[in-house]
N, C-alpha and C positions, 0 to 999 in steps of 0.2 A: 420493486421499482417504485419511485415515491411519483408522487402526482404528477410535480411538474416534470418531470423526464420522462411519462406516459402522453404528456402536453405536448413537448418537443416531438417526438417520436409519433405521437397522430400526424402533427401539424407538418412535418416530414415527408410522411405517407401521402399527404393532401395535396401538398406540391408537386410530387411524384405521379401522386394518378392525375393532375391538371394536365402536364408537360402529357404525360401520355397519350390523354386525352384529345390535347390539338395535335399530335406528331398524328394519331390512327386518325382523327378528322380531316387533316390534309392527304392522308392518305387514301382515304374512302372518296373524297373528294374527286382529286384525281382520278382514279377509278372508274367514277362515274362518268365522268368527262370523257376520257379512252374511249367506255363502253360506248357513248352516245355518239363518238366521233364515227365506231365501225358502222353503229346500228340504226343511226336515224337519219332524216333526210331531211330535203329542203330548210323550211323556217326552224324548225326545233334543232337542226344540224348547226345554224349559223349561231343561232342562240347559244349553244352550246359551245362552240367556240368564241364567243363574247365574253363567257362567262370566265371559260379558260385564261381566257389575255389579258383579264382584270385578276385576277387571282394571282397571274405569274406578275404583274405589275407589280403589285401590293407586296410579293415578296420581295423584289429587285428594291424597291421603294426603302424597305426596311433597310434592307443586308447595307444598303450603300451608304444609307443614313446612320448605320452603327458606328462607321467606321469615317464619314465626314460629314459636317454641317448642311442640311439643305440648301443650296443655290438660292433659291426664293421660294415661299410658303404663298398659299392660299390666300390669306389674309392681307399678305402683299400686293399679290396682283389684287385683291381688292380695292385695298386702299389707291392704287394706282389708276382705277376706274373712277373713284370718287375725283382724283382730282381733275380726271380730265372734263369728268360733268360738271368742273365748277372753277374757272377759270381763275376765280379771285381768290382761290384756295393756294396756299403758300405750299409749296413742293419742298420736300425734306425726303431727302431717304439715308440714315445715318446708321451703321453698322460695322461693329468690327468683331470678329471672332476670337473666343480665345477658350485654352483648355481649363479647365476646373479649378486646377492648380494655380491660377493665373487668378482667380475668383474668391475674394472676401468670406471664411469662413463666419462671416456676422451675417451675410446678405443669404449663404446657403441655408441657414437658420431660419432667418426669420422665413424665406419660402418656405419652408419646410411648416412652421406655424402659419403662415398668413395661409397658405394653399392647402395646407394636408393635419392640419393640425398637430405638430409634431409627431407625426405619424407616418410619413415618409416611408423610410424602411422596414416598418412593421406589417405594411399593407402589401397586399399585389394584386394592383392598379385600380381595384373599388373599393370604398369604401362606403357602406350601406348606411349605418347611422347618417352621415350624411346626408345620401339618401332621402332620409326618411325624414330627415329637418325640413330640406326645401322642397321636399312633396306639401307636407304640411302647411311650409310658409308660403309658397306659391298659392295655396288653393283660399287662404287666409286675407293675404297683403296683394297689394297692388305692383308693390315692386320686386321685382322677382329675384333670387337667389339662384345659387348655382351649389350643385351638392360635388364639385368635381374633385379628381385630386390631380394631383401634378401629372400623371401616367396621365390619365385622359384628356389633359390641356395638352401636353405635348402631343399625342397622338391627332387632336381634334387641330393645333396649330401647323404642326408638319407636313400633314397628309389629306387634310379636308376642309371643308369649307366654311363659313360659320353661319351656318343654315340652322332654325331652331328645328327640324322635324323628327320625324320617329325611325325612320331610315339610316339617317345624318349618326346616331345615337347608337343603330343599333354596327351600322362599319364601324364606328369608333370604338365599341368595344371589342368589336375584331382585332384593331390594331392597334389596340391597349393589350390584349393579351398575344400577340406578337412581339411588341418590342418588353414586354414584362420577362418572356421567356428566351429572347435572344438578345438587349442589349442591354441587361442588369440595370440595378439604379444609379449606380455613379451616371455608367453613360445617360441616362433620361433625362437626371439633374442635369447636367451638362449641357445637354440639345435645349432643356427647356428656358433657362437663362440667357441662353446664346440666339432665342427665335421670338420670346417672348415679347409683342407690343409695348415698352412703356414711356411712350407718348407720342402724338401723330408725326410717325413717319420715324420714329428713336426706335430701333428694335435689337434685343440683346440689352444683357445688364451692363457692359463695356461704355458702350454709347449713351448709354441713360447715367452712366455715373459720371462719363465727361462733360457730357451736354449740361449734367445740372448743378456737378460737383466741380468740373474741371479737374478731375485727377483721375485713376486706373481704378477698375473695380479690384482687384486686390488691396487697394487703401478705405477702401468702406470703411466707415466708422459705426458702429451698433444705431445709434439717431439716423444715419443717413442711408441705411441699408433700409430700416422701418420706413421712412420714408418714401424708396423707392419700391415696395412692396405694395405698401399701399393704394400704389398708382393701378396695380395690376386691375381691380376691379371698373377704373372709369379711365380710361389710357385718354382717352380722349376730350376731357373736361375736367380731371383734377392730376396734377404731379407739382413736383414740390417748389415750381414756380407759381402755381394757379391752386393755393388751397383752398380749403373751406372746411367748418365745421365739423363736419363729418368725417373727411380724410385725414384732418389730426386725430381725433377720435379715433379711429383706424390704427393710425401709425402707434400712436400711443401704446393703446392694447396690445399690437406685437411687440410694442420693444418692452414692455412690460412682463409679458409672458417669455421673453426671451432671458430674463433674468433667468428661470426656473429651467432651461430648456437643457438637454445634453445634445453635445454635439454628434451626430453620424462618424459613426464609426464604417469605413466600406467594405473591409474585409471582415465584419463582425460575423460570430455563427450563430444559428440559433439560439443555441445554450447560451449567447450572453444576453439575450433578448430579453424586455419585459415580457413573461409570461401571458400577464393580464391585457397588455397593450395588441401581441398579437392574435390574441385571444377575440376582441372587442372589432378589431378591425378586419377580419376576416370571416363575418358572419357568412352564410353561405346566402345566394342568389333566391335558391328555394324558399327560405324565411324569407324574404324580401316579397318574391312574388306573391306569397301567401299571407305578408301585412298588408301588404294595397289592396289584394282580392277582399280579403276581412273588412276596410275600411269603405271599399265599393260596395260591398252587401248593405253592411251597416247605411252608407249615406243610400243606398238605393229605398232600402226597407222604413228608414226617414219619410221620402219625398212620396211614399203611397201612402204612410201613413198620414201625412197631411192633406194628400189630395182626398182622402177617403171622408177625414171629417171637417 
C-alpha cells in the first residue's frame, strides 16, 4: 500500500473513531442523566434535568436547522436591542433566503478563502494553524484576530451569542462537531451565507448583493463576491458602499487568491483530496493543547526569570 493510500485509510479511521466518539458520548451522557434522574434529589435532581432539556434543545436546534433556515439567530435579536437603545439608529432588517444552487460559485469561493483558507472541505470544523496565528497575534497586536473557520461562524451565528468568553467557545465547539457530523458541508456553506451579517441589519449573501449590487447572488461577478467577503470582518463600518484602505486591501487579496483557487467539489471522496492539505488542516486538538502549554511555561519561566534579576 503506497503512502498516500495509508494517509486516506488513517484519515478514514480518524473520522470513524470522531463520529464514534460523540454517538458513545451522547450516549453516556444520557445515561448519566437517567441515572441521576432515579437517584438523586432535590437541587442536584433539578440540575440534572436542566442539564437534560439543554441537551435535547441543542439537538432539536440542529436536526431542524439541517433541514431549514433559522427563523432568527442571536445576533439578530441583538442587533434588534441595539436599535431600540438608540432611537436615531436607522432600522433595516433585509433578508432573503435561498438554496446553494441559487448562490454565485465565485462568492462560495472566495468564502471558502476569506473564512477558511481555501480549506473548507479538507477541514472538520477546526482548524489549529489558525489557531495558533491568532493566539500569537492577539497576545502581540492590539487588534484582535479571529482563528475561526466557516463550521465555527456558523455554529457561533446560528446558535449563540457573540459573547467573547471561555464557556461561549467551549458550546461552540459542541455544536461545530454536531452539525460537522450530521449536516455535511454543502448544507454549513449554505446556512452560513444565508445567516451571515454583511452590513447593519443586510443578512444573508441574497440581500447583501441586492442591497449593494442590485441584482441576485447567482450573478456575483469574481470583483463583487471579493467585495462582499470582505465586509464579513467589519459588517458594520466597512461594505462596499463605505470602503477604506484596508478593505480593498482585503478584497483585493481574495480575488487575487481566487485566481489559484479550485472550486469544491461536494460529493468529492477522500481519494481525490489534497493529501497534504488534509493533512495540515486536521492537526489533532492534543498538539494544540500542548503548543500553548509549552508557550505558557516558556512565557512563565521568562517573567521569574526577570523578576529574579
Amino acid at each position: 500500500m503506497s503512502k498516500p493510500d495509508k494517509i486516506i485509510r488513517k484519515r478514514k479511521q480518524l473520522v470513524f473513531t470522531r463520529k464514534c466518539f460523540v454517538l458513545l458520548f451522547c450516549v453516556a451522557f444520557l445515561f448519566c442523566c437517567l441515572w441521576g434522574i432515579a437517584h438523586l434529589n432535590g437541587f442536584w435532581l433539578v440540575l440534572v434535568w436542566i442539564v437534560l432539556g439543554l441537551w435535547s434543545w441543542s439537538l432539536v436546534q440542529v436536526v431542524f436547522c439541517k433541514f431549514f433556515n433559522p427563523i432568527v439567530t442571536p445576533l439578530m435579536v441583538h442587533r434588534c436591542f441595539q436599535w431600540l437603545r438608540n432611537p436615531q439608529r436607522r432600522v433595516r432588517f433585509s433578508r432573503f433566503l435561498v438554496p446553494i444552487e441559487d448562490i454565485s460559485p465565485n462568492l462560495i469561493g472566495m468564502a471558502d478563502i476569506g473564512e477558511n483558507g481555501g480549506l473548507f472541505y479538507h477541514c472538520r470544523g477546526f482548524m489549529f494553524d489558525s489557531l495558533y496565528y491568532a493566539y500569537n497575534h492577539n497576545k502581540k497586536s492590539s487588534t484582535l484576530c479571529g482563528g475561526s473557520t466557516i463550521s465555527q461562524q456558523t455554529a457561533k451565528n446560528c446558535f449563540l451569542p457573540h459573547s467573547r468568553t471561555l464557556l461561549r467557545k467551549v458550546v461552540e465547539a459542541y455544536y461545530v462537531l454536531l452539525i460537522e457530523l450530521l449536516w455535511g458541508k454543502k448544507r454549513i456553506m449554505e446556512c452560513y451565507l444565508n445567516i451571515i451579517e454583511f452590513g447593519d441589519g443586510i443578512y444573508g449573501c441574497e440581500a447583501a448583493s441586492r442591497h449593494y449590487f442590485g441584482h441576485s447572488a447567482n450573478r456575483l461577478t469574481d470583483m463583487e463576491a471579493s467585495l462582499l467577503i470582505a465586509t464579513l470582518p467589519w459588517p458594520q463600518t466597512a461594505n462596499p458602499h463605505k470602503r477604506n484602505p484596508r478593505y480593498d486591501h482585503l478584497a483585493s487579496v481574495i480575488k487575487q487568491k481566487y485566481q489559484d483557487y479550485t472550486p469544491i467539489v461536494w460529493n468529492a471522496r477522500w481519494e481525490d483530496l489534497d493529501i497534504q492539505k488534509v493533512e495540515k488542516c486536521n492537526r489533532g486538538l492534543l498538539f494544540f493543547v500542548k503548543w500553548v502549554m509549552l508557550n505558557r511555561i516558556k512565557e512563565l519561566t521568562r517573567k521569574t526569570n526577570v523578576e529574579k534579576t
